[in-house]
Every structure is written in C-alpha cells, then in structure tokens.
LOGU-400813 format. One record per residue (C-alpha): residue number from 0; residue in one letter; x, z, y. Coordinates in nm, 4 decimals, decimal comma, always signed. Each point is the difference from the previous one (the first is absolute). Last residue first. Example, Ala and Ser with C-alpha at 12.3 -4.5 7.8 and 13.67 -1.06 7.14 Angstrom:
# LOGU-400813
{margu=1; nufi=s; east=+1,3670; up=+0,7140; north=-0,1060}
{margu=0; nufi=a; east=-0,1370; up=+0,0660; north=-0,3440}
This chain:
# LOGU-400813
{margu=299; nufi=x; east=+1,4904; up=+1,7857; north=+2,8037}
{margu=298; nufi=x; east=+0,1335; up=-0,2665; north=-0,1777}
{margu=297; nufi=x; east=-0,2513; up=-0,0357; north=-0,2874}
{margu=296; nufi=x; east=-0,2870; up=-0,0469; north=+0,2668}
{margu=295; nufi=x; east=+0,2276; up=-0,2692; north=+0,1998}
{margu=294; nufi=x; east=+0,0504; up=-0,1737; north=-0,3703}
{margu=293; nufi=x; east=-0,3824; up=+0,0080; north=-0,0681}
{margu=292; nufi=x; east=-0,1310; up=-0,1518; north=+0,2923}
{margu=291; nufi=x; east=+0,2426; up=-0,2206; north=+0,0289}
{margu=290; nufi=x; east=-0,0521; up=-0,1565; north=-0,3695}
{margu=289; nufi=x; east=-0,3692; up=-0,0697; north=+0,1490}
{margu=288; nufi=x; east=-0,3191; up=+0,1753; north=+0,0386}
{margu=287; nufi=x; east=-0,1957; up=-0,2178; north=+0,2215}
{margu=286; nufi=x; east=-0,2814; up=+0,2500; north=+0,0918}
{margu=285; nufi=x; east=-0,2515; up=-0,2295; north=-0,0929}
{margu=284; nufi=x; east=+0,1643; up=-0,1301; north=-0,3796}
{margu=283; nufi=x; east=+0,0895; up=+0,4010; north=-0,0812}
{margu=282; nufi=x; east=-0,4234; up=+0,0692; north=+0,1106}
{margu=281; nufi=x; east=-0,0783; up=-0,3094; north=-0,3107}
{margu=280; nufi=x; east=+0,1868; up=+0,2118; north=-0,2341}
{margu=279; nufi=x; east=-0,2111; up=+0,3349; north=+0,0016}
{margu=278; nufi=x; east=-0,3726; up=-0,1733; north=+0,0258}
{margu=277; nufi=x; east=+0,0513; up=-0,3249; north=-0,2832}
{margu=276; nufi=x; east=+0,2333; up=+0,1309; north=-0,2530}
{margu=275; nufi=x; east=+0,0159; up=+0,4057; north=-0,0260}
{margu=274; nufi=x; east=-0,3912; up=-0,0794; north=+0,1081}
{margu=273; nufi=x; east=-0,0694; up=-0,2155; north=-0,3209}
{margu=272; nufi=x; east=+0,1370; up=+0,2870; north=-0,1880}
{margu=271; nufi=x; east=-0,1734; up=+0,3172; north=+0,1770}
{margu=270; nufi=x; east=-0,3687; up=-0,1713; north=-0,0345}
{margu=269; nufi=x; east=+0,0750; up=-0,0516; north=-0,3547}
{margu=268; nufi=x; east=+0,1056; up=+0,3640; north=-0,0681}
{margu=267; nufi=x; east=-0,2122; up=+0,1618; north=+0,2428}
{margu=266; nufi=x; east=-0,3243; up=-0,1801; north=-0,1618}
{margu=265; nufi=x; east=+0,0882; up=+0,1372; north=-0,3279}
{margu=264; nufi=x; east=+0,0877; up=+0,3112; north=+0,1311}
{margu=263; nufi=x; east=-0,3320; up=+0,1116; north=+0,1622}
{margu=262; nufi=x; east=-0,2118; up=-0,1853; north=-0,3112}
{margu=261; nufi=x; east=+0,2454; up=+0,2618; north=-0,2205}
{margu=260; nufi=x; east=-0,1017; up=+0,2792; north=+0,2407}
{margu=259; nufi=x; east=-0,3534; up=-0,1019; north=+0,0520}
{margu=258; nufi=x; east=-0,0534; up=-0,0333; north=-0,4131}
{margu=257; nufi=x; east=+0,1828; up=+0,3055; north=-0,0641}
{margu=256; nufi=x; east=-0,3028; up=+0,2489; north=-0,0146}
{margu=255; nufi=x; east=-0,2082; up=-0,2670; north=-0,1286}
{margu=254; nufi=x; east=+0,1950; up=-0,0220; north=-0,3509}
{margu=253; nufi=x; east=+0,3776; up=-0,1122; north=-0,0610}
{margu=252; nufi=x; east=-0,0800; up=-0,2275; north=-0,2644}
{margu=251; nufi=x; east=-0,0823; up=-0,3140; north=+0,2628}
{margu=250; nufi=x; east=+0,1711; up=+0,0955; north=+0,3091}
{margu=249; nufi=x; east=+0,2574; up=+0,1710; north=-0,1800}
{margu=248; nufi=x; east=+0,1152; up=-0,3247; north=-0,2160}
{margu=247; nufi=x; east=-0,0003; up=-0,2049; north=+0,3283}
{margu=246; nufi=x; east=+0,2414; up=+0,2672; north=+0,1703}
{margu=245; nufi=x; east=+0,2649; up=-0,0559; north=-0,3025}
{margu=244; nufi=x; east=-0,0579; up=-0,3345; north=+0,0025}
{margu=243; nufi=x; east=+0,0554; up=-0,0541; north=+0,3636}
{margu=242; nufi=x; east=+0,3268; up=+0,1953; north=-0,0105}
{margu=241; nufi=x; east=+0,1224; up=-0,2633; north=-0,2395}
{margu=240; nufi=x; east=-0,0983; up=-0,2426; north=+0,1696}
{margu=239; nufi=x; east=+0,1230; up=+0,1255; north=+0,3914}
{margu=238; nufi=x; east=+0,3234; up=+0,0922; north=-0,1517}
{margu=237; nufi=x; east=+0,0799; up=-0,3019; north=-0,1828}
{margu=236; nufi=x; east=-0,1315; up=-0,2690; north=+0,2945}
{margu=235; nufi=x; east=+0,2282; up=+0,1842; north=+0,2329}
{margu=234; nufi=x; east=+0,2713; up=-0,0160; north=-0,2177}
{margu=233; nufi=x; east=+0,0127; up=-0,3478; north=-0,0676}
{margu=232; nufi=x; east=-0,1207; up=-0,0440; north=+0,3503}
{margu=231; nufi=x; east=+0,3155; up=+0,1206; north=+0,1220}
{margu=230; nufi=x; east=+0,2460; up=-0,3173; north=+0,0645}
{margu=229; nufi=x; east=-0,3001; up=-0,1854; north=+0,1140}
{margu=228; nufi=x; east=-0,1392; up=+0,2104; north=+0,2833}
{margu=227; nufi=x; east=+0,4340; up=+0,0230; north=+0,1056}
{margu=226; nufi=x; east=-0,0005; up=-0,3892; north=+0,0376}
{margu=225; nufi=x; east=-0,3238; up=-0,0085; north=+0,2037}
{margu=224; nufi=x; east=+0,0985; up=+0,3234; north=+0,1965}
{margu=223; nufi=x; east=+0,3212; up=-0,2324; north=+0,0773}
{margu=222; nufi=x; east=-0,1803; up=-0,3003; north=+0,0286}
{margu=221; nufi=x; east=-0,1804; up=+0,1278; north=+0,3522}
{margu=220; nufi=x; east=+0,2960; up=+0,2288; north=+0,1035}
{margu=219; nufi=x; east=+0,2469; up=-0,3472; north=+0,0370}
{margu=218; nufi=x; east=+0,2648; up=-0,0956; north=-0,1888}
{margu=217; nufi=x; east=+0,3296; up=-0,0134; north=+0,1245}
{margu=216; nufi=x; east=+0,1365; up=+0,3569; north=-0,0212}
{margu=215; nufi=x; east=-0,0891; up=+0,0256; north=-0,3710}
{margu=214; nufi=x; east=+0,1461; up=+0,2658; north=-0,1987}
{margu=213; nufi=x; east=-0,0552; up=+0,2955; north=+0,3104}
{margu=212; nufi=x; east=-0,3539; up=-0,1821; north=-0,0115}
{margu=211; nufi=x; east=-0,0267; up=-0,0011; north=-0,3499}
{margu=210; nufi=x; east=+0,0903; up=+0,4219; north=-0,0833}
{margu=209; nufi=x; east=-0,2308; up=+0,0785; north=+0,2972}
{margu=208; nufi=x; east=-0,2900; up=-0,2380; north=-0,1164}
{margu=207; nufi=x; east=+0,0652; up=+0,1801; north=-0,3613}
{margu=206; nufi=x; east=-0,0492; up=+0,3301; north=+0,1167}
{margu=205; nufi=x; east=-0,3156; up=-0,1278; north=+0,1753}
{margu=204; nufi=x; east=-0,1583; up=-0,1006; north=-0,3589}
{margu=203; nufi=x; east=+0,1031; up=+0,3179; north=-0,1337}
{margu=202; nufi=x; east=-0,1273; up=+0,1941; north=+0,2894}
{margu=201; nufi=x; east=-0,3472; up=-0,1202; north=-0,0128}
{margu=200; nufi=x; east=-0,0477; up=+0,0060; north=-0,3410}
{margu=199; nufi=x; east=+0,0571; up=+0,3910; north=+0,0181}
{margu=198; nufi=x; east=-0,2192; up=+0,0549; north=+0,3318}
{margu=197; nufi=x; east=-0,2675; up=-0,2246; north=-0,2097}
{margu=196; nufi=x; east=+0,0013; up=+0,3032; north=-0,2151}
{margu=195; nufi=x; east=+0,0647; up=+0,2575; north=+0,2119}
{margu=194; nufi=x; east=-0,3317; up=-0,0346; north=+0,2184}
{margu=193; nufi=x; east=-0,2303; up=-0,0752; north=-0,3269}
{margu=192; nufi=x; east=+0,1238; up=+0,3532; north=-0,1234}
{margu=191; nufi=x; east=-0,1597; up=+0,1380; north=+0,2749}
{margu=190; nufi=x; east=-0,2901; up=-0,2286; north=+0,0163}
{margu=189; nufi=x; east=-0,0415; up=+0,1271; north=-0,3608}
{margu=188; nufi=x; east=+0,0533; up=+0,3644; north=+0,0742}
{margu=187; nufi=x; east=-0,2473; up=-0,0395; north=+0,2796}
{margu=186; nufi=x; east=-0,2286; up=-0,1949; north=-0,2518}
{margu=185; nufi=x; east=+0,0284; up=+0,3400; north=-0,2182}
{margu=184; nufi=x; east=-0,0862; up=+0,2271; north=+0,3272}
{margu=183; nufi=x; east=-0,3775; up=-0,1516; north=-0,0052}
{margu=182; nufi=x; east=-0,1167; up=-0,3603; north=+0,1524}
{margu=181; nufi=x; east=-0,2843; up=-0,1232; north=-0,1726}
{margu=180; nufi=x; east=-0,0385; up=-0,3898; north=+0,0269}
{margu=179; nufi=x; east=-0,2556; up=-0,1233; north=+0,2292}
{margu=178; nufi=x; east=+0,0841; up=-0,3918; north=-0,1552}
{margu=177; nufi=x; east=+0,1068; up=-0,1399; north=+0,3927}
{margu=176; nufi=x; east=+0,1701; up=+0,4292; north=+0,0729}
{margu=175; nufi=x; east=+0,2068; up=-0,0581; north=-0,3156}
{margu=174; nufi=x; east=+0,0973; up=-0,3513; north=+0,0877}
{margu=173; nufi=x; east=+0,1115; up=+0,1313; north=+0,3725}
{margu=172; nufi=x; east=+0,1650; up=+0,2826; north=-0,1188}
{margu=171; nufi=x; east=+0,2364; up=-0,2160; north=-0,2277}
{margu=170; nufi=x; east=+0,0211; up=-0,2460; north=+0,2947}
{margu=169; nufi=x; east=+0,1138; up=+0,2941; north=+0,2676}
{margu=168; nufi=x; east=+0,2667; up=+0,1371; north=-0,2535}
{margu=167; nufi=x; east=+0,1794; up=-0,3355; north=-0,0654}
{margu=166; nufi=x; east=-0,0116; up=-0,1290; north=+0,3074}
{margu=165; nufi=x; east=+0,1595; up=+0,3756; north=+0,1124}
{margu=164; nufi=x; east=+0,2590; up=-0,0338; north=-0,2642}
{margu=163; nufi=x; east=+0,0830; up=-0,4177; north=+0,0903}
{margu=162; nufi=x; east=+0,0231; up=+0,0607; north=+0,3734}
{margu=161; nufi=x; east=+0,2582; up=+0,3949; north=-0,1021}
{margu=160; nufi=x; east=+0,2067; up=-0,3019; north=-0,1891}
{margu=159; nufi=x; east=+0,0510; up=-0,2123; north=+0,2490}
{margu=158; nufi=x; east=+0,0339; up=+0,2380; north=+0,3145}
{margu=157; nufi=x; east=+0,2903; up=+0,1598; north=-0,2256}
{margu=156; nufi=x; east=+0,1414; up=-0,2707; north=-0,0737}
{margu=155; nufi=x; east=+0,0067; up=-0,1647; north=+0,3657}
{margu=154; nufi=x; east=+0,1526; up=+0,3767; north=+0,0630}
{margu=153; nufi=x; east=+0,2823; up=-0,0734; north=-0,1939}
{margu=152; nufi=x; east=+0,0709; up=+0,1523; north=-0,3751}
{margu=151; nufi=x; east=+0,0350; up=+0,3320; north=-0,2214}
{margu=150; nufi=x; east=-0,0491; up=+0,2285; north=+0,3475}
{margu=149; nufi=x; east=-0,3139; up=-0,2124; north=+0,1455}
{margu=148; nufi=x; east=-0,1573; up=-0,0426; north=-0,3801}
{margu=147; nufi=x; east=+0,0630; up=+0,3626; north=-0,0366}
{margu=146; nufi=x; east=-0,1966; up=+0,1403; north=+0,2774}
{margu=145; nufi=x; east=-0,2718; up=-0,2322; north=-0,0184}
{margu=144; nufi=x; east=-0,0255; up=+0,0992; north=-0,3097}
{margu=143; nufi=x; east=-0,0055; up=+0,3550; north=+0,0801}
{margu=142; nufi=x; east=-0,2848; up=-0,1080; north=+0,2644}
{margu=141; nufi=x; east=-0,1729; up=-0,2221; north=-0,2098}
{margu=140; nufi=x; east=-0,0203; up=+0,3304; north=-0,2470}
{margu=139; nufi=x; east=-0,0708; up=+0,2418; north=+0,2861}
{margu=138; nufi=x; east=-0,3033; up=-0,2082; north=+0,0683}
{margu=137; nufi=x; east=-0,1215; up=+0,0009; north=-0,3360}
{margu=136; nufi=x; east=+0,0056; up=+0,3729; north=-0,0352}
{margu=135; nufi=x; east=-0,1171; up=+0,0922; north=+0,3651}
{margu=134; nufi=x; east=-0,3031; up=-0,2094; north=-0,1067}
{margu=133; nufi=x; east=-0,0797; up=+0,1990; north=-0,3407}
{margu=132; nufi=x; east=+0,0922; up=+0,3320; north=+0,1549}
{margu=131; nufi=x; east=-0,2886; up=-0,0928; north=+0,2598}
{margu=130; nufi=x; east=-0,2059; up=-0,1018; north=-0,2680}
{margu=129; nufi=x; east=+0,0560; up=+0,3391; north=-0,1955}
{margu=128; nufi=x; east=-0,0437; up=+0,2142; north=+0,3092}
{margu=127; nufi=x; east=-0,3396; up=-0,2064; north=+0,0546}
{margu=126; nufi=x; east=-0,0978; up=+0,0450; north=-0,3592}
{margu=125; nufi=x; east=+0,0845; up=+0,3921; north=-0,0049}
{margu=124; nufi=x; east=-0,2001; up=+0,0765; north=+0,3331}
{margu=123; nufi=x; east=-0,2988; up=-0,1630; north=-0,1117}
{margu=122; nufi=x; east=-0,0092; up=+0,1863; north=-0,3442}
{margu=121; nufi=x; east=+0,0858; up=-0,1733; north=-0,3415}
{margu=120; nufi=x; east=-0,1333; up=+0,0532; north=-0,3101}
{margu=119; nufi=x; east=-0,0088; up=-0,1360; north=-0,3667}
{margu=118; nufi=x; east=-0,1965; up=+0,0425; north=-0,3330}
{margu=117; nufi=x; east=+0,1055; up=-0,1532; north=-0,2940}
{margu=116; nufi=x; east=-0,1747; up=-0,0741; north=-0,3409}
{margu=115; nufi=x; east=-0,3805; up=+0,1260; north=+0,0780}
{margu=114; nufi=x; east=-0,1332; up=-0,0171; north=-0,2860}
{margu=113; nufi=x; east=-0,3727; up=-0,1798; north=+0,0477}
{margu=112; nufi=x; east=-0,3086; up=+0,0457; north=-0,1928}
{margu=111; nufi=x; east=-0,2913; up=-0,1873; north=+0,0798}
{margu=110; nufi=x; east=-0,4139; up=+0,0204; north=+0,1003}
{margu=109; nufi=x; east=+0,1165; up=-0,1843; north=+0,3487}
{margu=108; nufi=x; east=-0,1791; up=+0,2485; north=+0,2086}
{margu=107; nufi=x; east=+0,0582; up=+0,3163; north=-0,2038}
{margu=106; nufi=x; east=+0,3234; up=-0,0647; north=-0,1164}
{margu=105; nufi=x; east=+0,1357; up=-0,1025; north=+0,3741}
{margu=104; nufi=x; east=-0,1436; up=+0,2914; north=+0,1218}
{margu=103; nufi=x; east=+0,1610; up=+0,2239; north=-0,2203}
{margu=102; nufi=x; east=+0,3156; up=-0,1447; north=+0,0305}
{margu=101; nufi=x; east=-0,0417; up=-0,0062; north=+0,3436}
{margu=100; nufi=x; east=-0,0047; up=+0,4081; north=-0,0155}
{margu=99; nufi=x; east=+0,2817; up=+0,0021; north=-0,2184}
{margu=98; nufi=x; east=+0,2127; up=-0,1626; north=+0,2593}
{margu=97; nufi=x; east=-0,0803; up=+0,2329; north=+0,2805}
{margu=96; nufi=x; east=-0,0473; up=+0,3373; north=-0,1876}
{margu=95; nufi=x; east=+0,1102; up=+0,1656; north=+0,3368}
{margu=94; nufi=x; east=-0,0123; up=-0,2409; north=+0,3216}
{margu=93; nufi=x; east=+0,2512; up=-0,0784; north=+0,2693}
{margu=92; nufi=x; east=+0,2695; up=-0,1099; north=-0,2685}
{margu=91; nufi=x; east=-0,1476; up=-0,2933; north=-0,1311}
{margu=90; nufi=x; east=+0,0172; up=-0,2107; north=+0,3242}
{margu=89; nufi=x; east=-0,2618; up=-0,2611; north=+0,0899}
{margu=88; nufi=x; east=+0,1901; up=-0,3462; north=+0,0649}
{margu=87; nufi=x; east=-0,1268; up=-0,1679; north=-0,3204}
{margu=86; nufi=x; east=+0,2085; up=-0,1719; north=-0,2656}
{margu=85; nufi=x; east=-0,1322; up=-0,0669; north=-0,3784}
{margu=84; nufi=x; east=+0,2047; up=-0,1440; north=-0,3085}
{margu=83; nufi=x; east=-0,1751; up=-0,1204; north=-0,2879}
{margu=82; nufi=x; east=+0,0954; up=-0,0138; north=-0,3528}
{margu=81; nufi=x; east=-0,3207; up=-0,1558; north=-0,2646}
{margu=80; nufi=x; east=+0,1565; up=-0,3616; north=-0,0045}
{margu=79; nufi=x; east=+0,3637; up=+0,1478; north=-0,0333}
{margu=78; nufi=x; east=+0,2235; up=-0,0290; north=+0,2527}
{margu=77; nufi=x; east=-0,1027; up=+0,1124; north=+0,3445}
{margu=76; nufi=x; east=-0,3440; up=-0,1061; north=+0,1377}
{margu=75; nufi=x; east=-0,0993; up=+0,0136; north=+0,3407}
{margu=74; nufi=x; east=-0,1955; up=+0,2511; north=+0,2109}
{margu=73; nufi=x; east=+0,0148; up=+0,0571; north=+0,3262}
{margu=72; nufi=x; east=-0,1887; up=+0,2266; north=+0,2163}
{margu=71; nufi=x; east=+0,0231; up=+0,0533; north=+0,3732}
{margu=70; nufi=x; east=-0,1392; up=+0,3458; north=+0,0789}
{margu=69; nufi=x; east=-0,0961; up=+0,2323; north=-0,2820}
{margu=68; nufi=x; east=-0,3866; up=-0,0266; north=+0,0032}
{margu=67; nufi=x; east=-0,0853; up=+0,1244; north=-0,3058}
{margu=66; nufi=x; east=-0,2274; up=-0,3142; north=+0,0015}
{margu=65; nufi=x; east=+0,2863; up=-0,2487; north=-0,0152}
{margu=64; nufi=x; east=+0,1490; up=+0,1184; north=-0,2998}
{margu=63; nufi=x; east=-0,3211; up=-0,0448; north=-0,1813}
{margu=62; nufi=x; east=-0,0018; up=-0,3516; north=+0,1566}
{margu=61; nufi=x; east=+0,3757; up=-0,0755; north=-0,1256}
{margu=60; nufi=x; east=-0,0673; up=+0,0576; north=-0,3346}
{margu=59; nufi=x; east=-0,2953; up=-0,1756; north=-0,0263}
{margu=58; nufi=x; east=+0,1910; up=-0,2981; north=+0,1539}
{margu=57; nufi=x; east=+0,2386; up=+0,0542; north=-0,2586}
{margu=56; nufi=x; east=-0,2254; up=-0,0552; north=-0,2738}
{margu=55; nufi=x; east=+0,0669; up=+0,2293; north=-0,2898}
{margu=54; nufi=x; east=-0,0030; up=-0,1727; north=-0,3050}
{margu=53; nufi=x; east=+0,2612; up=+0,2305; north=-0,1501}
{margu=52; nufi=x; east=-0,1116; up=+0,2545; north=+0,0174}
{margu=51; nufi=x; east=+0,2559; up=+0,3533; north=-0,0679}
{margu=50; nufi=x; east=+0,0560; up=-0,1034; north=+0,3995}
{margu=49; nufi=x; east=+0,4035; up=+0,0643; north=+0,0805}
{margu=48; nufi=x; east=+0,0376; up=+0,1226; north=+0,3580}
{margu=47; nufi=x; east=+0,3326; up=-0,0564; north=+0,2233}
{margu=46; nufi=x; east=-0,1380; up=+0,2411; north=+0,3009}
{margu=45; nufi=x; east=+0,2273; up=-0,0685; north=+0,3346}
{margu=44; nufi=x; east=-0,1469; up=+0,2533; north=+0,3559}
{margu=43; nufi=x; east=+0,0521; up=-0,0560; north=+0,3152}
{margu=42; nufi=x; east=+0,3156; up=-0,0642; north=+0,2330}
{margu=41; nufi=x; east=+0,0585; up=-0,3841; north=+0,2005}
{margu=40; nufi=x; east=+0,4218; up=+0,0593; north=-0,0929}
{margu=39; nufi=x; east=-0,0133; up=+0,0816; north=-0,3727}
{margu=38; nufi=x; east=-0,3522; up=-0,1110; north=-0,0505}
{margu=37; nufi=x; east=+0,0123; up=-0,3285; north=+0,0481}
{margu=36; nufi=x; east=+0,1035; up=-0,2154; north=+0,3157}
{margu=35; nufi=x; east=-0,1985; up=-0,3235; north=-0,0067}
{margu=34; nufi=x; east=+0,2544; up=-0,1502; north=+0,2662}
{margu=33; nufi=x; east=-0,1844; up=-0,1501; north=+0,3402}
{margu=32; nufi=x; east=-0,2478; up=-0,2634; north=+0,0466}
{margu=31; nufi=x; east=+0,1120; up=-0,0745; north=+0,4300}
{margu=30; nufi=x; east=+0,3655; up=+0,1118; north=+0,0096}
{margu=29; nufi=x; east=+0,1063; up=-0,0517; north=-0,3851}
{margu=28; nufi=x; east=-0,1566; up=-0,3203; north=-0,0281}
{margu=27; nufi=x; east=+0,1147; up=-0,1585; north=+0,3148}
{margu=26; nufi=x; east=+0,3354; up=+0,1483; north=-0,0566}
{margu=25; nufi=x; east=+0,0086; up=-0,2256; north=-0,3708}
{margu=24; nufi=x; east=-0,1291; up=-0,2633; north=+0,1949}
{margu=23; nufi=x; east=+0,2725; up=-0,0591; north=+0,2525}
{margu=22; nufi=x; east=+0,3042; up=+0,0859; north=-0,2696}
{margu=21; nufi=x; east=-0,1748; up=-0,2202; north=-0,2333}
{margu=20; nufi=x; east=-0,0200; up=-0,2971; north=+0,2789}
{margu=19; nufi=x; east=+0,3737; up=+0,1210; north=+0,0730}
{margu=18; nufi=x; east=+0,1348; up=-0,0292; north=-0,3254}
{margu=17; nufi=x; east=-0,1805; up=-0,3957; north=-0,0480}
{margu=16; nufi=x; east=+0,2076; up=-0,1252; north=+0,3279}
{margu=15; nufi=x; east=+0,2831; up=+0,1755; north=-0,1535}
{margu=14; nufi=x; east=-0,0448; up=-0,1631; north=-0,3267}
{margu=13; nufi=x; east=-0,0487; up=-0,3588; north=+0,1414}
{margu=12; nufi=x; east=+0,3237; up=+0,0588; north=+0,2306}
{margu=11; nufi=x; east=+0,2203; up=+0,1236; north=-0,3140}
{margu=10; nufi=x; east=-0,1067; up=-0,3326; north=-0,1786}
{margu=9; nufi=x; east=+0,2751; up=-0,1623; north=+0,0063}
{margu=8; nufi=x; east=+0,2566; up=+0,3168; north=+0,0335}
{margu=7; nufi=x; east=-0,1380; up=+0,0256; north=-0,4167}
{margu=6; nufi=x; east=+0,1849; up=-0,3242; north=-0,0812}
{margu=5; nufi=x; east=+0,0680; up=+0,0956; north=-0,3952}
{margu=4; nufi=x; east=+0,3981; up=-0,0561; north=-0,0590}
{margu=3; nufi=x; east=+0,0531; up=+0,0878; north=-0,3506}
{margu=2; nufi=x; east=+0,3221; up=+0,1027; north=-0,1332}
{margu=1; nufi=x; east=-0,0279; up=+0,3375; north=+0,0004}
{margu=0; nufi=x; east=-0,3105; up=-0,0531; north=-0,2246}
C-alpha cells in the first residue's frame, strides 16, 4: 500500500465544502432541537422491568405508566421481547414505598406481574454537577491536546489537528441530536475516547508531513500531505478495521446498555479517519507550511 499514490489533495476542496455543511447543520440541530439528555444529566427516575407476559403491548404499558402521572414517560424495549426500560423525571427518593407502590398499581391496572430488574436515581443537583463535569472533561481533553500537538509540532499542527477534533466532536453530537439519541455519561466516555482516537491518526499522518518536507525541499505542501496520506493508509486502514470490528461486535451482542456507546464509537471512528485526511491536512495546505517553516521552528 506504501506504494500507492491515491489523489486524496483532489478532492480535499469537495470534502471541506461537505465538512462545513455538517459542521452548519450539526449546530443547527444542537441549538434549536437540542440533545435528548437521559437520566444521568436531565435527573428522574430509570426502572429496567421484565413483564412475566409476554404479549404485553407496549402501548398498554406505557398508558398505565402514564396515569401515575410521573412526568415525561418513556418506555422502550430493551433486549428481550418482554424487557422494557422506563424513564420519568419524578424522583424516587421523595416518597416512602415509592417503587413498590407503582408496582402495585401497575398490577392492578394492567392485570400483570412485573420484577422490577434495576431501579435508578438521580437528583437535579447530581445531573447538572455530572453534565458540568462531563463538559469540563471534554474541554480539558482538546485543551491537553492542544497542549501537546503545539509542544510535539508547529502551531499550523496544532490548529490542524485541534479543526479535525472539534469537527469531529460537533458532527458526532450533531447525528445523535438528528436520531434524539440518549446522551448519558457512557457517550461522554465515548466522545472522550472519540477525541484521542482521531488525535492518534492525526499525529501519525502529520509526523510523516514533517519527516517529507525536511526530505523534500522541492515539493510543494499540497503533494506532500498527498504523499504522506499514502505512505500511512496501510496503517490507518488496519487500525480503523480492526477497531471497527471489535465496536461492531458490541453493538450487536453487547445489549441496549452498550448500544449508544458502541453507536458513539462507531461513528467517532469513521468520522475521526476521514477528518485525519480531509479537515487536519487541508489547514497545513492554507497556512503554507513549508520546509521553512519547520527548519526556523527546529532552530529556535
């Protein structure tokens, strides 16, 4: 594959043009529709449920739940035809008996028995401290690898690579806000993970620009991020397979707990190769970065 010599500065234009049309929407979407926060950072109440019925209908279901008057209800089913999983933002601390008291009522309205599999709480104050921990995580993460990227290389570099991190991270959120995806602290890891990821193909392709343009004094920055694409894909196109697998395999046998996470990472993973190509190289091309460039920053 080293030998290969795949015109990806061709189409850099086309991509970028396409990068900021995702870019525009994906803020469009997350100003005016929002993120479906779950209960982790909105608060309320998490019941997984298993019905000993299994013809339940899950509008039934979701009626009964809707007469005990809980707040916003949902119910969806989680991996087995008769598993459900219910969310509503009423609390199940600020009563006594609580749970076993809608157990009761769901029994006697629905005529069914229900075990109640996992039960989960979190209070106002707790899901706004956890968001807020949430976004001081990812930004101190850019920020470290801002950090690094400045140190390890240039500042075009760094610019480069913080552009294709923050594309990245704005498109992911974008897609999950378009299919009202839940966002709890496991997509945080994901984003998380997400962000060093494409930082790591990132800085292999760039250490490879800085290896060809102290090699190649007479050849311009546009065929030298061509040159060094090619000279890398074979590992590129390794790591981002084989790490696809492995996420693919817990998306589908994984269950519905890991289903956001895995979706989360999928995404991440393809989003964070095509921009390691198409977002991070294309800013070396605009700022001219040039044998000069790098010589002057290795002198002083």
């Amino acid at each position: 594959m080293e030998n290969r010599n795949i015109p990806f500065n061709r189409f850099y234009k086309t991509f970028n043009i396409l990068s900021l049309s995702l870019i525009l929407i994906s803020l469009f979407l997350l100003i005016f529709k929002g993120l479906n926060f779950g209960v982790d950072f909105k608060g309320g109440t998490l019941i997984e449920l298993r019905s000993l019925d299994k013809n339940l209908n899950i509008s039934e279901l979701r009626r009964s739940f809707n007469n005990l008057k809980l707040g916003d209800v949902t119910v969806k089913k989680f991996g087995k035809d008769n598993d459900y999983v219910v969310k509503f933002e009423k609390k199940k601390s600020i009563e006594e008996n609580f749970i076993e008291n809608i157990k009761i009522e769901l029994r006697n309205d629905v005529g069914n028995i229900f075990e109640f599999r996992r039960v989960e709480s979190v209070g106002p104050k707790v899901s706004s401290e956890l968001l807020k921990s949430g976004m001081i995580a990812i930004g101190l993460a850019l920020g470290a690898m801002l950090i690094y990227i400045w140190i390890r290389f240039e500042w075009q570099f760094s610019l480069g690579a913080i552009t294709a991190l923050f594309h990245d991270v704005i498109i992911t959120l974008g897609l999950f806000s378009l299919l009202n995806l839940e966002i709890n602290l496991s997509i945080v890891a994901a984003v998380l993970t997400i962000v060093g990821y494409s930082m790591n193909d990132t800085v292999v392709i760039f250490d490879r620009v800085r290896e060809n343009l102290k090699k190649f004094s007479d050849v311009k920055i546009n065929e030298i991020t061509n040159i060094s694409i090619n000279e890398t894909l074979s590992r590129t196109i390794i790591t981002s397979i084989t790490t696809l697998l492995a996420l693919t395999s817990i998306f589908v046998f994984g269950g519905a707990i890991l289903k956001g996470f895995s979706f989360a990472m999928i995404l991440g993973v393809i989003i964070g190769t095509y921009s390691s190509i198409y977002i991070a190289n294309p800013i070396l091309i605009r700022l001219n970065v040039s044998q000069k460039t790098i010589l002057k920053e290795d002198k002083e």
